[in-house]
C-alpha positions as a printed Julia matrix, in Angstrom:
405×3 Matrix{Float64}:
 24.11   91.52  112.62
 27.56   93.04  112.08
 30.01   93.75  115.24
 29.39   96.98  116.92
 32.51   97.22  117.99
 33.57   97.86  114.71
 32.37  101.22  114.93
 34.84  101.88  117.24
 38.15  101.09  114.72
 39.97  104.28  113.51
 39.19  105.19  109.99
 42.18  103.82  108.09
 44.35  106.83  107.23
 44.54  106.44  103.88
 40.83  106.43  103.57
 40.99  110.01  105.05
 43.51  111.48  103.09
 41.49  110.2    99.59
 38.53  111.82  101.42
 40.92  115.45  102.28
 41.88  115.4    98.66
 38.71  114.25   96.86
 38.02  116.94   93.95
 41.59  118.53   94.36
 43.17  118.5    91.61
 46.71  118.23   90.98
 49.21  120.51   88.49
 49.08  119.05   84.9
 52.7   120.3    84.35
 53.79  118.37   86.83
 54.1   114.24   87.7
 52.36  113.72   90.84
 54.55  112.24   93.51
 53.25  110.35   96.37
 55.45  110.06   99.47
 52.32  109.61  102.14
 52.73  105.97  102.06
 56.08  103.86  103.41
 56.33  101.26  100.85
 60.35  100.53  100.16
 61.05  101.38   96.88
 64.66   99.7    96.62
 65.23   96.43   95.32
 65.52   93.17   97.4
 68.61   90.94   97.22
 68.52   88.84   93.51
 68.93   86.06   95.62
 65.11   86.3    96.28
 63.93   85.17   93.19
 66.45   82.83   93.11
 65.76   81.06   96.08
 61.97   81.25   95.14
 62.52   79.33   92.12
 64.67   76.54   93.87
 61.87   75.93   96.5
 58.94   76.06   94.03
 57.89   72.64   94.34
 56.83   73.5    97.66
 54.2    75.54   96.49
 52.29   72.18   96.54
 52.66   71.84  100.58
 50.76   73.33  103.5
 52.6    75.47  105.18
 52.81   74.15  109.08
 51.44   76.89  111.21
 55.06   77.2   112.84
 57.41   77.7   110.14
 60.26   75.32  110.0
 63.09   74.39  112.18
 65.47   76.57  109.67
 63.34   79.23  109.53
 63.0    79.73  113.5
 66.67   78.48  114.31
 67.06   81.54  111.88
 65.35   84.11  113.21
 66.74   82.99  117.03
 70.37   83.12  115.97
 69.89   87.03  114.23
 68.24   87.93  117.45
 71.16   86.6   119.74
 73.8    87.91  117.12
 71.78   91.34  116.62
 71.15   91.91  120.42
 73.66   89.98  122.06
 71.74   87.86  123.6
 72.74   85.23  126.15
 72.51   81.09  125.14
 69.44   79.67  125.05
 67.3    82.49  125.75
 65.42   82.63  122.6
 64.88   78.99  120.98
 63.52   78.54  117.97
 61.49   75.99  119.21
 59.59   77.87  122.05
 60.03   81.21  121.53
 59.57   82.18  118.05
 56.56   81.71  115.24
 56.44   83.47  111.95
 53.71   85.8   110.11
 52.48   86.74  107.57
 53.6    89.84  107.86
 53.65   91.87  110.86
 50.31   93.73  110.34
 48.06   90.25  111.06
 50.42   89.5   113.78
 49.97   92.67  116.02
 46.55   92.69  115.29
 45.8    89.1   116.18
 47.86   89.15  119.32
 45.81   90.87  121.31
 42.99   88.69  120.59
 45.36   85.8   122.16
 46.63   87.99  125.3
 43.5    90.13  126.12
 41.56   88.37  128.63
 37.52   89.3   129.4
 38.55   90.91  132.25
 41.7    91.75  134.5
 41.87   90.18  138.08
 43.69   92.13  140.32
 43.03   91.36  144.02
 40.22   89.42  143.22
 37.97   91.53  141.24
 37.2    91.64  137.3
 38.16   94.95  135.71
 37.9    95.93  132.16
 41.12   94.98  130.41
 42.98   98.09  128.83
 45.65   98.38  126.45
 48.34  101.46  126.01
 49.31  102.15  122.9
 51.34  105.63  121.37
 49.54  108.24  120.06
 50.7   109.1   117.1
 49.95  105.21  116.31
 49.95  102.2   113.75
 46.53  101.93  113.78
 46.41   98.46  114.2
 46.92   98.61  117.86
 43.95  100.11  118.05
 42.1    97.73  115.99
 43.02   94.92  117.94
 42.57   96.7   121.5
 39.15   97.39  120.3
 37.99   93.73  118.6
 39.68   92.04  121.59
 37.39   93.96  123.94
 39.65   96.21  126.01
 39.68  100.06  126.76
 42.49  101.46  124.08
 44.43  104.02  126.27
 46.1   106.41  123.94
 49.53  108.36  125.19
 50.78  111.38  123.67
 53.89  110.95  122.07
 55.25  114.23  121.72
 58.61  116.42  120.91
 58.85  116.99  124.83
 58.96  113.28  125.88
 61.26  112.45  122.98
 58.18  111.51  120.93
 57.66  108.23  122.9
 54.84  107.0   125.0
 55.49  107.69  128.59
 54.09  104.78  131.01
 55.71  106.32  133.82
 53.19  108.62  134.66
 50.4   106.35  134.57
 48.0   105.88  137.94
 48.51  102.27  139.25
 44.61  101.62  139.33
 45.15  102.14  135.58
 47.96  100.18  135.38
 46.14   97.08  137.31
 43.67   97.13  134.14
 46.55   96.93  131.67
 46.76   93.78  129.71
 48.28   94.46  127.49
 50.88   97.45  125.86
 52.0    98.45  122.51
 55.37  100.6   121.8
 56.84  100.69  118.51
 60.73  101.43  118.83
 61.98  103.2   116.12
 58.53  104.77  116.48
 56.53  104.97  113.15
 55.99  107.9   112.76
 58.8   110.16  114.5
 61.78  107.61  114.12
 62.51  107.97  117.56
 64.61  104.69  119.18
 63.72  103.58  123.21
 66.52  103.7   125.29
 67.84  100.81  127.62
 66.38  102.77  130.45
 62.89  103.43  128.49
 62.51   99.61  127.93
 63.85   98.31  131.53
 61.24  100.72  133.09
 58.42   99.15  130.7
 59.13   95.83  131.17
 59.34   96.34  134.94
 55.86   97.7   135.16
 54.49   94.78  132.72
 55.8    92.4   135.47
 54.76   94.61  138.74
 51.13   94.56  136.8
 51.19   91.45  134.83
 50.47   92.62  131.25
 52.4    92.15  128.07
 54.46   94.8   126.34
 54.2    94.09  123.12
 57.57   95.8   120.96
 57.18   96.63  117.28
 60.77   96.49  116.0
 59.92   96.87  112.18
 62.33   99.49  112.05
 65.07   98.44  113.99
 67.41   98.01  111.25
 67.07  101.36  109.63
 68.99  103.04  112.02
 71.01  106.26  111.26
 74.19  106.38  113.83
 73.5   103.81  116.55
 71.77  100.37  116.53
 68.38  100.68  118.43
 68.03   98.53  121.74
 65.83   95.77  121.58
 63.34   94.86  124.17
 64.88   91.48  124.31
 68.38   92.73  124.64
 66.51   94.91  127.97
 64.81   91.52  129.13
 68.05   90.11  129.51
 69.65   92.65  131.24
 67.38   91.93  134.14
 70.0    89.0   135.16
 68.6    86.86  137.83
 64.78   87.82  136.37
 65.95   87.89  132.98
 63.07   84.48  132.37
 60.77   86.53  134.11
 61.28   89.13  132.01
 61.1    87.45  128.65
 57.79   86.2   129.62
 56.33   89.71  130.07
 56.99   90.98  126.5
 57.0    89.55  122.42
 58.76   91.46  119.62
 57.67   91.76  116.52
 59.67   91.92  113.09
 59.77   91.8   109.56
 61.45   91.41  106.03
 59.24   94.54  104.64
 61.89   97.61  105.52
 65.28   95.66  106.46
 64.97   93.56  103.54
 63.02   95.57  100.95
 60.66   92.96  101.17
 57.15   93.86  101.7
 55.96   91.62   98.97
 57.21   88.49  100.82
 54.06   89.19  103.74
 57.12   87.77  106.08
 57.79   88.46  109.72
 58.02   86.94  113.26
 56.91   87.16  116.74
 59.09   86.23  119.2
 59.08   86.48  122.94
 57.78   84.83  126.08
 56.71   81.19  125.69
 53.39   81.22  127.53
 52.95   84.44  125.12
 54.12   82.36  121.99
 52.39   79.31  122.6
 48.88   81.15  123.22
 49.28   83.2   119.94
 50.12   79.54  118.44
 47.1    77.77  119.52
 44.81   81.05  118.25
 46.91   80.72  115.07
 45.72   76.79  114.33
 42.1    78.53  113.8
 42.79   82.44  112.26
 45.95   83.03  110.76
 47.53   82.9   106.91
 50.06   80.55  107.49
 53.0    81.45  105.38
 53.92   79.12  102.66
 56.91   77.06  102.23
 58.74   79.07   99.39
 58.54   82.2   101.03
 59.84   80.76  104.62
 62.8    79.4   102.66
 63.21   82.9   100.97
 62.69   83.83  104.44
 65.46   82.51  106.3
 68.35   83.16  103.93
 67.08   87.24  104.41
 67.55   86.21  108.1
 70.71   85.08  107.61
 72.21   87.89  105.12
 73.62   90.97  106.8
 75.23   92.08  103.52
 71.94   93.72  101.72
 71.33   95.41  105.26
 74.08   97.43  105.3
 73.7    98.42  101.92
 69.83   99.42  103.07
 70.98  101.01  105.52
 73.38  103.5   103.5
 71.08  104.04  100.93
 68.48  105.17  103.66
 71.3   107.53  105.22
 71.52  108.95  101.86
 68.45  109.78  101.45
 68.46  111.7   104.93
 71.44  113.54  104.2
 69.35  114.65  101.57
 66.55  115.6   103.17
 69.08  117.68  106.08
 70.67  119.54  103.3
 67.61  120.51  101.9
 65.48  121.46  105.36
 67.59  121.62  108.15
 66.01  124.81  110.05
 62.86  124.72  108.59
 59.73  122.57  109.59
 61.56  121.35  112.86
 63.44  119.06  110.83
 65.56  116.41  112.66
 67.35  113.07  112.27
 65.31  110.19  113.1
 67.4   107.07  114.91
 65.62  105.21  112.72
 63.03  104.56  110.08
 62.54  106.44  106.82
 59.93  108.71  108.01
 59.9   112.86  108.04
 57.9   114.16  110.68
 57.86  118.03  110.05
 55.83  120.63  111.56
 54.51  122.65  109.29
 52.13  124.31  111.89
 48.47  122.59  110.2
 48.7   119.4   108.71
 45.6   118.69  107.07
 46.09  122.47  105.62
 49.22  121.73  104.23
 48.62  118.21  102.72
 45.89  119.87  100.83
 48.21  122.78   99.56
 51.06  120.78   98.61
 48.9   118.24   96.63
 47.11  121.2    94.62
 49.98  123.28   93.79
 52.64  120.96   94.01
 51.26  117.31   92.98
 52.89  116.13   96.22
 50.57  113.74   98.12
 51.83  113.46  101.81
 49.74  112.32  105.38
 49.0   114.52  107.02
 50.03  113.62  111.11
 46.2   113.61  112.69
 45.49  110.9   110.58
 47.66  108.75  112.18
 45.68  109.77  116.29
 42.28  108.49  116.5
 39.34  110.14  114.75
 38.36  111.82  118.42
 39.53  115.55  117.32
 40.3   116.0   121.17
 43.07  112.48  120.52
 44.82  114.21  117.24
 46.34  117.05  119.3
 49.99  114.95  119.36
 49.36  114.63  115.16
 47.81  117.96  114.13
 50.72  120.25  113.75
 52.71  117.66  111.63
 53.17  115.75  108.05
 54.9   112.58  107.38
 56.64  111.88  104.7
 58.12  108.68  103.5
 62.04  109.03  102.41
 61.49  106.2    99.88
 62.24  107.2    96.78
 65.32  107.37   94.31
 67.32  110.84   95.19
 66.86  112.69   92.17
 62.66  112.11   93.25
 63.43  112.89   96.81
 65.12  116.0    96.3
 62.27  117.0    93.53
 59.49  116.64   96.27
 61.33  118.66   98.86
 62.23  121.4    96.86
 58.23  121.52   95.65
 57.85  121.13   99.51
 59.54  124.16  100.08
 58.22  126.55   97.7
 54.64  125.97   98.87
 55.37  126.12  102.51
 57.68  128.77  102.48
């Protein structure tokens, strides 16, 4: 007999948009051009295939399930250099594990944090997770497999397009376990302040959950480096141990690296939180293997390709501003190489642009639950991924224009 509760997951968005655009046919005259799905399209450093080659003998090792001492030491010396970070307060050793990826990761965590049910004052409650709506839908799929109530908060243009915990009743709040915030936020490109991640991390210890931070995007950043939850955990001074052990980041080699390929990322955080998601990792994890860890940590360790990401991304947005500024509520993202226009119906105009324009884009309901009464924060809007060369870039938004003008 198959899991109920997988009823419950959110239809993958992709899987919607094929079913929006099944039978609509496309312009002949023109090449189709699909910019609904955030795949980097720029090349990754040449030392990358390099590296692979040297380490290829290891392809005949298991992988340990933590990584190795280089690859850890790695990712705990970016995070002090990136954030600033006091001595010792992320060690390889204890506070960081690698992924496959940061997809498995997120998911998988909450099977490792999510208990059967919350105590609070001695009673069992149902465990509940927050999460952003708009959303990565795998917070959702691991709320729901590990159990717990999935709590969905608008993220909209009036609260900066980030989740806001504030506002949340503290009988809620007592039921939280855990908490999801993804800062840039996929899909807006909207960065959480200092103040925005103090106030989090402050309720996760008041209630005793885990905020868990998904900083894929941190190093696509247009003017300002985003703050990092760990950079806010430290900042807490006296409680800054007590504060590291209420929240994990998560990261990856996909965007800042042009990596996706590699299935490379890292948790780090808390060491209770690290060394659960270890012990659940001995049984259910792909453990990454030795090649790409070595790949791995020289990425860690090279800011050089970064930059140059990061200007070719900037490009590509001063692009995009020449070309829509005024139109479609177009702004700057902090970070990220998503669109998010409002083009007043989403699903309408994903459908137009695809038949008369051979543009394939997501519309922004596909990325709320399937609940039509949960898409309200997506409906208006389209996302569009900025990943493209610019000559493609600047094709797509001037088809965008004539059929939405």
């Amino acid at each position: 007999m198959l899991n109920p509760r997988l009823d419950d997951l959110m239809t993958y968005p992709f899987e919607r948009l094929a079913r929006l655009l099944l039978g609509i046919e496309p312009p002949k005259i023109m090449a189709p051009i699909s910019m609904s799905l955030g795949e980097p399209q720029l090349a990754p450093p040449a030392f990358v295939a390099t590296d692979m080659a040297a380490a290829a003998p290891d392809w005949g090792r298991y992988p340990p399930n933590r990584g190795t001492p280089g690859f850890r030491g790695a990712v705990a010396d970016w995070l002090k250099a990136r954030y600033g970070l006091p001595d010792g307060f992320i060690q390889g050793d204890t506070n960081v594990l690698p992924c496959a990826g940061t997809r498995e990761a997120i998911f998988m965590f909450a099977l490792a944090v999510v208990p059967p049910a919350k105590i609070r004052d001695g009673k069992a409650l149902r465990p509940a997770v927050l999460m952003p709506n708009p959303l990565y839908h795998v917070y959702s799929g691991g709320a729901v497999l590990a159990g717990a109530e999935p709590i969905y908060l608008p993220a909209r243009a009036e609260n900066r397009f980030l989740p806001d915990f504030r506002g949340l009743r503290a009988d809620l709040l007592d039921r939280v376990a855990l908490a999801y915030l993804c800062s840039p936020a996929n899909p807006q490109g909207s960065a959480a302040t200092m103040e925005d991640l103090c106030s989090a991390i402050e309720m996760a210890i008041v209630h005793d959950f885990v905020l868990a931070v998904d900083e894929c995007y941190s190093e696509i950043y247009d003017r300002q480096p985003p703050v990092g939850a760990l950079e806010a955990a430290a900042s807490f001074g006296s409680r800054r141990e007590l504060a590291r052990e209420h929240i994990v980041v998560f990261n990856s080699l996909s965007k800042r690296s042009s990596a996706p390929g590699l299935r490379s990322g890292f948790v780090a955080g808390g060491e209770k939180a690290i060394a659960a998601f270890a012990k659940l990792r001995n049984f259910a994890s792909c453990q990454t293997p030795l090649p790409i860890v070595t790949v791995a940590e020289h990425l860690w360790r090279d800011e050089d390709h970064v930059r140059a990401t990061r200007e070719a991304y900037r490009a590509r947005f001063n692009l995009a501003e020449q070309m829509l500024e005024g139109r479609y509520g177009f702004y700057r993202p902090d970070g990220g190489f998503f669109l998010w226009l409002d083009v007043g119906d989403g699903e309408e105009a994903a459908k137009r642009l695809w038949a008369e324009a051979g543009l394939r884009v997501l519309p922004g309901a596909y990325l709320c639950p399937d609940e039509p009464e949960l898409q309200a924060p997506g409906t208006r809007y389209i996302r569009l991924a900025l990943v493209h060369d610019l000559e493609t870039i600047g094709e797509a938004l001037t088809r965008l224009r004539r059929v939405l003008n």
